[in-house]
C-alpha positions in Angstrom: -10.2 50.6 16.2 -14.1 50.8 15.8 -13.9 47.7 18.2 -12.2 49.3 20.8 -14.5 52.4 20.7 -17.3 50.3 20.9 -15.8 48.7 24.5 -15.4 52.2 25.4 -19.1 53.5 25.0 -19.9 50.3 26.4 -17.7 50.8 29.8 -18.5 54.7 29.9 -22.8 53.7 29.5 -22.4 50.8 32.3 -20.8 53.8 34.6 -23.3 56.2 34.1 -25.9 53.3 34.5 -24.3 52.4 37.9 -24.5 55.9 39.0 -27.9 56.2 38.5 -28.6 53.4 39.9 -27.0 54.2 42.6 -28.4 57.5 42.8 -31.6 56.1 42.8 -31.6 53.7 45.7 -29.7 55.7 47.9 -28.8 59.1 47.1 -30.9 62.1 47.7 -33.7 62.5 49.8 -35.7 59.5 50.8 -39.2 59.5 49.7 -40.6 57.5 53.1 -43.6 56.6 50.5 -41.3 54.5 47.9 -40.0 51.0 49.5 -36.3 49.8 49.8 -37.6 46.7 48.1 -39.3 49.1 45.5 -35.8 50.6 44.9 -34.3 47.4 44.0 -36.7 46.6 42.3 -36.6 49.7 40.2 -32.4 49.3 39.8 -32.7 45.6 39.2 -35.2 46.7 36.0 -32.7 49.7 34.9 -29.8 46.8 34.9 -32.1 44.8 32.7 -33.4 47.0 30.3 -29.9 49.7 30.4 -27.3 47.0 30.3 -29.0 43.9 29.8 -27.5 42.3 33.3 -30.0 40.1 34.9 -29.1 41.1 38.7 -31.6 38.0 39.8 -30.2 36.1 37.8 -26.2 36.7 39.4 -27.4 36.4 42.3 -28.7 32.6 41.9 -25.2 31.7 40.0 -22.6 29.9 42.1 -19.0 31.8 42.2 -17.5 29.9 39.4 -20.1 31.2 37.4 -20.9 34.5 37.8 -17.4 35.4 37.6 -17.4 33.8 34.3 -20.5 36.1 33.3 -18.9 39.2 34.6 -15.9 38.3 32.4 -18.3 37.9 29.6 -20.2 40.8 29.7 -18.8 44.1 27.7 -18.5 47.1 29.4 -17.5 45.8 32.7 -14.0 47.0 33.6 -12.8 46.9 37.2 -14.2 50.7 37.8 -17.6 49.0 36.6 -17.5 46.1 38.5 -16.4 47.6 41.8 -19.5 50.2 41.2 -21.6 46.9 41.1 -20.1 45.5 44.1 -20.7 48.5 46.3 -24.5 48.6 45.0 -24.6 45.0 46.3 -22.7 45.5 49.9 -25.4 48.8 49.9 -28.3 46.9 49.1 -27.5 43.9 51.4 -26.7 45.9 54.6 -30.1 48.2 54.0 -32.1 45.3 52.6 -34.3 43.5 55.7 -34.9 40.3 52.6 -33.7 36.7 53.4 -31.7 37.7 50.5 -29.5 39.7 52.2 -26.5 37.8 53.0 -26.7 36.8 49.1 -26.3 40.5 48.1 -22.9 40.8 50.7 -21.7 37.8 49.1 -21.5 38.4 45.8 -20.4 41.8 46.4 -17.5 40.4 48.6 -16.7 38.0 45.2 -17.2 41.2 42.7 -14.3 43.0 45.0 -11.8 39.6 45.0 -12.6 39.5 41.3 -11.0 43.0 40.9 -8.2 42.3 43.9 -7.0 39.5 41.6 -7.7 41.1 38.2 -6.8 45.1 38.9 -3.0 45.4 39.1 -3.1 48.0 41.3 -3.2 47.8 44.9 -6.4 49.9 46.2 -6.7 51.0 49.8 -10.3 51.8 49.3 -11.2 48.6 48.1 -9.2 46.8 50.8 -11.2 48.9 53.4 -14.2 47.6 51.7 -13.6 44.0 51.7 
């Protein structure tokens, strides 16, 4: 019981992490002073420190392995991971780095990961694939 509790507190702190992450790179109004690279930088240091999920780190793993780190890390259900994936398809469509292709493709792998591990059929995410 006190196991399963602790998954729950874990999933329902990676939510509200993603959230503000998200809120913080794009939501609101945009401060023309503050960077989109300064953004990510600023969510990619929130991952770290909030959640302890290296963001560079994914990013440099092949797709055998980071879907092996997903499935390692507490907290990250399918609700979680599909908030992680938009970040990424967000972030690589507004992001003028050589790294952006990198952040569409492993938000396109975060988004198979939950098509093959969700049983539930979702429009949404089929739209965003």
């Amino acid at each position: 019981m006190q196991q399963e509790d602790y998954i729950k507190r874990e999933i329902e702190k990676i939510g509200l992490i993603m959230s503000a992450i998200w809120s913080k790179v794009f939501g609101g109004k945009m401060n023309h002073a503050v960077t989109t690279e300064k953004q990510i930088s600023d969510a990619k240091s929130m991952m770290l420190n909030n959640i302890d999920f290296d963001l560079d780190k994914f990013l440099s793993l092949n797709s055998i392995d980071a879907t092996e780190l997903i499935s390692r890390l507490n907290g990250f259900n399918i609700e979680n991971i599909e908030s992680l994936a938009k970040l990424l398809f967000q972030i690589g469509l507004n992001s003028d780095t050589d790294q952006a292709k990198t952040y569409l493709e492993k938000a396109l792998l975060l988004y198979e990961i939950c098509e093959i591990t969700d049983r539930a059929y979702s429009m949404e995410r089929q739209h965003d694939i």
